[in-house]
Each structure stands twice: as structure tokens, then as C-alpha cells.
C-alpha positions as CSV (number, residue, x, y, z in Angstrom):
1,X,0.0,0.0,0.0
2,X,2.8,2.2,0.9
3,X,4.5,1.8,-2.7
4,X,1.2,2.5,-4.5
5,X,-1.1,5.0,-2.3
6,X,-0.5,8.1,-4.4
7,X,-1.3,5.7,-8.1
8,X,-3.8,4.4,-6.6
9,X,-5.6,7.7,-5.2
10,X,-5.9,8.3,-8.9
11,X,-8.8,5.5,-9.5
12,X,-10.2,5.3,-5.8
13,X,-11.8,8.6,-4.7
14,X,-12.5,7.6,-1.3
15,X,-9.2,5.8,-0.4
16,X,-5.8,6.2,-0.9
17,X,-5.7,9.8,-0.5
18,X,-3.2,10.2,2.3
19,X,0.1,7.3,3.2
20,X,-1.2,4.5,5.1
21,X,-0.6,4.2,8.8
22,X,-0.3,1.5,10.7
23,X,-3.2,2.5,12.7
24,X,-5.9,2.9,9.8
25,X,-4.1,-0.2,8.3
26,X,-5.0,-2.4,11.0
27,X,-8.6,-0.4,11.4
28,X,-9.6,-1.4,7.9
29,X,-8.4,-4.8,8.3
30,X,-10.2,-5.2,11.5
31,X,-13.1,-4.0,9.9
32,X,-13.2,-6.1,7.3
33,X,-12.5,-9.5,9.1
34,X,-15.4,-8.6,11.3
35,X,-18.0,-7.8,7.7
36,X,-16.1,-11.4,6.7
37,X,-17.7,-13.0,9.4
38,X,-21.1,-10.6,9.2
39,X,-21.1,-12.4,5.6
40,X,-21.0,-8.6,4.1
41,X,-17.5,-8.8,2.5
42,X,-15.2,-11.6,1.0
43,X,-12.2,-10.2,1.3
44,X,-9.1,-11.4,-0.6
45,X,-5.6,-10.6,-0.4
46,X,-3.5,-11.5,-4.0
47,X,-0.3,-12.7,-3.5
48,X,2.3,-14.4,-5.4
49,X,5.5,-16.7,-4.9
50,X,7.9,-15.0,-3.9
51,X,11.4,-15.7,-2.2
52,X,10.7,-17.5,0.9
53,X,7.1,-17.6,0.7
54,X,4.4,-14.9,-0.4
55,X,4.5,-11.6,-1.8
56,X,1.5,-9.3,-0.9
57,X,0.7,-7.7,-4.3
58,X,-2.9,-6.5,-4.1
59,X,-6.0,-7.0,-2.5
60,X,-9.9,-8.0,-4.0
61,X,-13.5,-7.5,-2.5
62,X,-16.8,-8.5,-2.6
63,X,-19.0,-6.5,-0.7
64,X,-22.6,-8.3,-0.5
65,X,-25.9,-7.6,-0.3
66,X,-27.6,-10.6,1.2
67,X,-31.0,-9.3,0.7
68,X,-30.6,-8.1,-2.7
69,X,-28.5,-11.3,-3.3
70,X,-26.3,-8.8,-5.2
71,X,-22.6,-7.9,-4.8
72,X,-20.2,-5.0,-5.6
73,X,-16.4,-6.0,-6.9
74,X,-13.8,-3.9,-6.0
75,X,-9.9,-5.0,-6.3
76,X,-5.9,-2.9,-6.3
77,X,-2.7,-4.3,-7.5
78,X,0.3,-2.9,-7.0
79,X,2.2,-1.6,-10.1
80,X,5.1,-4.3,-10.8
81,X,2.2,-6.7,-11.2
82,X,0.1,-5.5,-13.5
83,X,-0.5,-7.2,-17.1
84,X,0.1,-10.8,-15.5
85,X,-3.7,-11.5,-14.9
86,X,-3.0,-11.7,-11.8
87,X,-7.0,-9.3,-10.8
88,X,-8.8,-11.2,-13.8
89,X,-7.9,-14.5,-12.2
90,X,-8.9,-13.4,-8.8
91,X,-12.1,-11.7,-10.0
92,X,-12.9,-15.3,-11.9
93,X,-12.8,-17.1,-8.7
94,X,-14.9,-14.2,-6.6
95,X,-17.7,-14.6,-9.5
96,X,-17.2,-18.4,-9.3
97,X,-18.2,-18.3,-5.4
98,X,-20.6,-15.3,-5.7
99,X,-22.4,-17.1,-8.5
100,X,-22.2,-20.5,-7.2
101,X,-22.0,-21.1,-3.4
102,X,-23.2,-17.8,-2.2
103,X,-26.1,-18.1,-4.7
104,X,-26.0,-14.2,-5.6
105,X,-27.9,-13.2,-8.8
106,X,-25.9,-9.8,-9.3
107,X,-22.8,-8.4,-9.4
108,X,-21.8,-5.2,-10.2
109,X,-18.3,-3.3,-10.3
110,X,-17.5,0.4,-10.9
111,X,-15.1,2.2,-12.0
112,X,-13.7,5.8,-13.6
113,X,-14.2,6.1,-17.4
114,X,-10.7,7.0,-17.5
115,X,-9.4,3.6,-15.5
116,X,-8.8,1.9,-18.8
117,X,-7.2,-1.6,-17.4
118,X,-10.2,-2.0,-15.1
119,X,-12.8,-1.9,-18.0
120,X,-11.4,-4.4,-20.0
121,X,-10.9,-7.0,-16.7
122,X,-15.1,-6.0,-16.6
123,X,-15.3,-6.2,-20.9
124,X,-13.4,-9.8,-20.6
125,X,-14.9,-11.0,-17.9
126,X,-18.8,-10.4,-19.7
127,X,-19.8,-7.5,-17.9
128,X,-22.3,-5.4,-19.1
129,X,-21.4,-1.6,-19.3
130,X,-25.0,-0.2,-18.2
131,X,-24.4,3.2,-17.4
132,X,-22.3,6.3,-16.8
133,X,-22.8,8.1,-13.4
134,X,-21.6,11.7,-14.7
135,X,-19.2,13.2,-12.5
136,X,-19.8,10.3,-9.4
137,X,-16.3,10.4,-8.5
138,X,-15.4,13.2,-6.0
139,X,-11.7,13.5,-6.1
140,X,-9.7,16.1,-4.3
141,X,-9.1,18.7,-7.2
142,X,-12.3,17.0,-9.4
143,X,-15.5,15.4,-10.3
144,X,-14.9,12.3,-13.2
145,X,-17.8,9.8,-14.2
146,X,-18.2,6.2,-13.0
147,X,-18.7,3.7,-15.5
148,X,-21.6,0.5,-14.0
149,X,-21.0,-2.8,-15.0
150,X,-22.7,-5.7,-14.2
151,X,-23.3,-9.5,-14.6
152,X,-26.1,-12.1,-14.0
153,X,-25.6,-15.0,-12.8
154,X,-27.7,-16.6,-15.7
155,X,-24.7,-14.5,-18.2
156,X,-21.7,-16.3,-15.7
157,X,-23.3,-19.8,-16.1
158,X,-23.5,-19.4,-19.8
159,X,-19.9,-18.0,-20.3
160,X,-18.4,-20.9,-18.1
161,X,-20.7,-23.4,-19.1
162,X,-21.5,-23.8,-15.6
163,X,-25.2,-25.5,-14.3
């Protein structure tokens, strides 16, 4: 987080605007173990093999909306990592579980018009662009538009072949 904050800040309009610190760190990941076990949030760390053991490269979300049996996807990577397929395999597997065991009929993921490697993770994975939300995104110095996706779980099954 520490060697991406300031990239990141430039897709995320309501994070990564200030360094990390150990104390909001631990916070959000306190936070989020407890949605985990609410059953509001799957969250995922992606890491890959790395001297010794595991390297920390990014991190993927699903928050859920049990009654709306509907989810929101939400994922960083660090920079060194990107172009691997590193988020579209770890979005693959969240829509695999969101589709299949957690039984969600929904999922949708957002993300700035401009944020052109995210669109085509959504465009490859058969997301449905259904809107712009003009000037959504409230960043420090301005406003940019928010691009919806989403997917069915009836569109998943049919693109994986899936019962």
C-alpha cells in the first residue's frame, strides 16, 4: 500500500488519499474480518510466490448484499504486477463463489471512465457496461464519471458453461 497509495488515489476517490498508517491499516483490516464474518465482505488478499514464501501484491473484495442477493467487486494491485492476470484470475474465482455457493444473482463493479485496465478486466470477464454516473467520483481537485457494469448470474453460467 505504501509503494502504490498516491497511483492508486488516482482511481479510488474515497481511499488512498493520504500514506497509510499503521493504525488505519490495522482499522480497515479489523473492519473487514469482522464484515467477513457478518457475511457482508469476502475479502481477498493476492499474493504471489515469492522468495521465501508470499509476496503481498494486491488486494480484491466483494462487498454483499444478502438481501438483494447482489454484490459490488472492488480490487488494487500494485504496479510491478500488473498485465500478469493476476485481478482477472482473482475476479474469476470471486464470480465463481458469488455465482455459485453464495447463490448471488448480481454483481456489479465500478469504475472511472478513464481507468482503462479495469474496463477491460469487466469487458473480458462479460460485464455489461449499463451506465455512466456523470461526474460520481469526488476527487480532491475534481469530479470524473463512473462507469456500471454488471453481470447475471444466468450470463456467468452461460460463459463458463456452468449448471
Amino acid at each position: 500500500m505504501e509503494a502504490n497509495y498516491e497511483r492508486l488515489a488516482r482511481w479510488f476517490p474515497d481511499a488512498f488519499q493520504e500514506p497509510p498508517t499503521l493504525e488505519r491499516v490495522r482499522a480497515n483490516l479489523k473492519g473487514a474480518g469482522q464484515a467477513w464474518l457478518e457475511g457482508s465482505l469476502l475479502p481477498l488478499s493476492i499474493a504471489v510466490k515469492a522468495e521465501g514464501g508470499w509476496r503481498l501484491v494486491g488486494w480484491a473484495q466483494l462487498v454483499i448484499d444478502s438481501a438483494a442477493r447482489s454484490a459490488e467487486v472492488g480490487y488494487w494491485l500494485d504496479a510491478d504486477f500488473e498485465g500478469r492476470g493476476l485481478v482477472r484470475r482473482t475476479v474469476t474465482a470471486m464470480l465463481d463463489h458469488a455465482f455459485g455457493q453464495l447463490g448471488l444473482q448480481r454483481v456489479g463493479l465500478q469504475t472511472t471512465a478513464d481507468n482503462t485496465r479495469s474496463r477491460k478486466v469487466a469487458e473480458h470477464l462479460g460485464f455489461t457496461q449499463e451506465g455512466v454516473l456523470r461526474e460520481n467520483a469526488a476527487f480532491p481537485d475534481e469530479r470524473r464519471d463512473l462507469v456500471v457494469y454488471g453481470l447475471l448470474a444466468r450470463e456467468w453460467r452461460q460463459s463458463t458453461n456452468s449448471p
